[in-house]
C-alpha positions as CSV (number, residue, x, y, z in Angstrom):
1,X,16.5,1.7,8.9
2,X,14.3,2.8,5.5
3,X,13.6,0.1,3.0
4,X,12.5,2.5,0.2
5,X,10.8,1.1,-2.3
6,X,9.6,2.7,-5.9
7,X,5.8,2.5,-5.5
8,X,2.8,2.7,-8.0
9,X,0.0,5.1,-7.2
10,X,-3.6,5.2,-8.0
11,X,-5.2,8.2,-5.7
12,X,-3.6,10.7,-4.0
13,X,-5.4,13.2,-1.6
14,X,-2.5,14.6,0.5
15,X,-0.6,11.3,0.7
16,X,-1.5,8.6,-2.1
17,X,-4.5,6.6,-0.6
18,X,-4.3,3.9,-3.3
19,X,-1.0,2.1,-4.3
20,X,1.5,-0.8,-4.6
21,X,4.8,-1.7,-4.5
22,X,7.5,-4.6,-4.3
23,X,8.8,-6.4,-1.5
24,X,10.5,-9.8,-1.4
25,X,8.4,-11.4,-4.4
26,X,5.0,-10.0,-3.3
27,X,3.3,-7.3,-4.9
28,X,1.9,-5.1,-1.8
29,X,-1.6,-3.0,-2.4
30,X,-2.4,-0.3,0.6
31,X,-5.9,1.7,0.2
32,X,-7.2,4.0,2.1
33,X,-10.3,4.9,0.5
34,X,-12.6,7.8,0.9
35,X,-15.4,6.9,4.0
36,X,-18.4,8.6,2.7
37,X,-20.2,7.9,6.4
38,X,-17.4,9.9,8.1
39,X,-17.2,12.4,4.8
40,X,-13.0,12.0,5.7
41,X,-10.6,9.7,4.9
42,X,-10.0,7.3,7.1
43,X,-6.3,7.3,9.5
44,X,-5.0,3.9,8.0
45,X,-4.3,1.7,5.1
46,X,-5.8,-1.7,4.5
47,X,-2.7,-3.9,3.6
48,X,-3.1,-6.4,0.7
49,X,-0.7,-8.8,-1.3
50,X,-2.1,-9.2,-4.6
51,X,-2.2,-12.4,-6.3
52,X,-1.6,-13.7,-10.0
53,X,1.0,-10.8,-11.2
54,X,4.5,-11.5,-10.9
55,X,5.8,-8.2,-11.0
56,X,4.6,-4.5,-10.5
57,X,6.3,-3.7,-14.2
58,X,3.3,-4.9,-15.8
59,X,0.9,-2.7,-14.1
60,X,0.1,0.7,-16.0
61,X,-2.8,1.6,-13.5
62,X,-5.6,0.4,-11.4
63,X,-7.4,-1.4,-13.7
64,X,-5.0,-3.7,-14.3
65,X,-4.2,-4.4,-10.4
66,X,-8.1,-4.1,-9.3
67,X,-10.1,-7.2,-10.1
68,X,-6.9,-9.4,-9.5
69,X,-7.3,-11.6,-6.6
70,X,-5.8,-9.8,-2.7
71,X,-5.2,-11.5,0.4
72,X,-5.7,-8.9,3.8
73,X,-2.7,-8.8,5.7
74,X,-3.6,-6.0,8.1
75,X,-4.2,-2.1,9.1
76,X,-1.4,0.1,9.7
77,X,-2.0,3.9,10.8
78,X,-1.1,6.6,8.0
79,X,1.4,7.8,10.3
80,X,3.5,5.1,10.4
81,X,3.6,4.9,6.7
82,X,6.5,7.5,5.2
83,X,6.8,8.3,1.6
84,X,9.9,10.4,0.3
85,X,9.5,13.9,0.0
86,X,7.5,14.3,-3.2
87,X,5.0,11.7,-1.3
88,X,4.7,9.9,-5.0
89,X,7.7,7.8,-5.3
90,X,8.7,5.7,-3.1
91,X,7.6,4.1,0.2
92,X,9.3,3.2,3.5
93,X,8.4,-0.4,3.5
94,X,9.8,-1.1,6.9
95,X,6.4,-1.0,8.4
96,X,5.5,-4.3,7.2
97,X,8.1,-5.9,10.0
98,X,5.8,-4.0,12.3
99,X,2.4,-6.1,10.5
100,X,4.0,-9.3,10.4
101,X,5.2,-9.4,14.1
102,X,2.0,-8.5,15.4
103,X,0.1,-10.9,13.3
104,X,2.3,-13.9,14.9
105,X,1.8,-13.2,18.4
């Protein structure tokens, strides 16, 4: 079932490669930043939780998310990550149940 939440982006290049959202308290950061060894983007997001904001209202853009601290939760594959149709609103956060299981096995 989609969770969709309204997300934050930073860079876009055919889906957004840098953004955030709100699940259950935590802010959520996924980048998936250009690999200038490979000359491509790379087929997944790093998953991070930011630290020390309490809400994704009070971010107006990356600088204000950036140097804040991030805890690494995971990859997950682009393709698994769905966006609504305008790919620059909200997110499908169901993939996270997907990160979290396979952490605790």
């Amino acid at each position: 079932m989609a969770v969709l939440q309204p997300i934050k982006y930073f860079s876009f290049w055919d889906v957004p490669r840098t953004f955030a959202f709100e699940q259950a308290g935590e802010v959520y950061v996924l980048i998936s930043e250009f690999d200038d060894e490979l000359d491509e983007y790379p087929d997944y997001y790093e998953v991070l939780v930011a630290s020390g904001i309490g809400s994704l209202s009070v971010v107006s853009d990356w600088k204000s998310i950036e140097p804040l601290p991030k805890t690494r939760v995971g990859k997950v594959p682009l393709a698994v990550v769905h966006f609504d149709e305008s790919r620059r609103k909200f997110v499908d956060s169901s993939f996270l149940d997907s990160i979290q299981r396979s952490e605790q096995r």
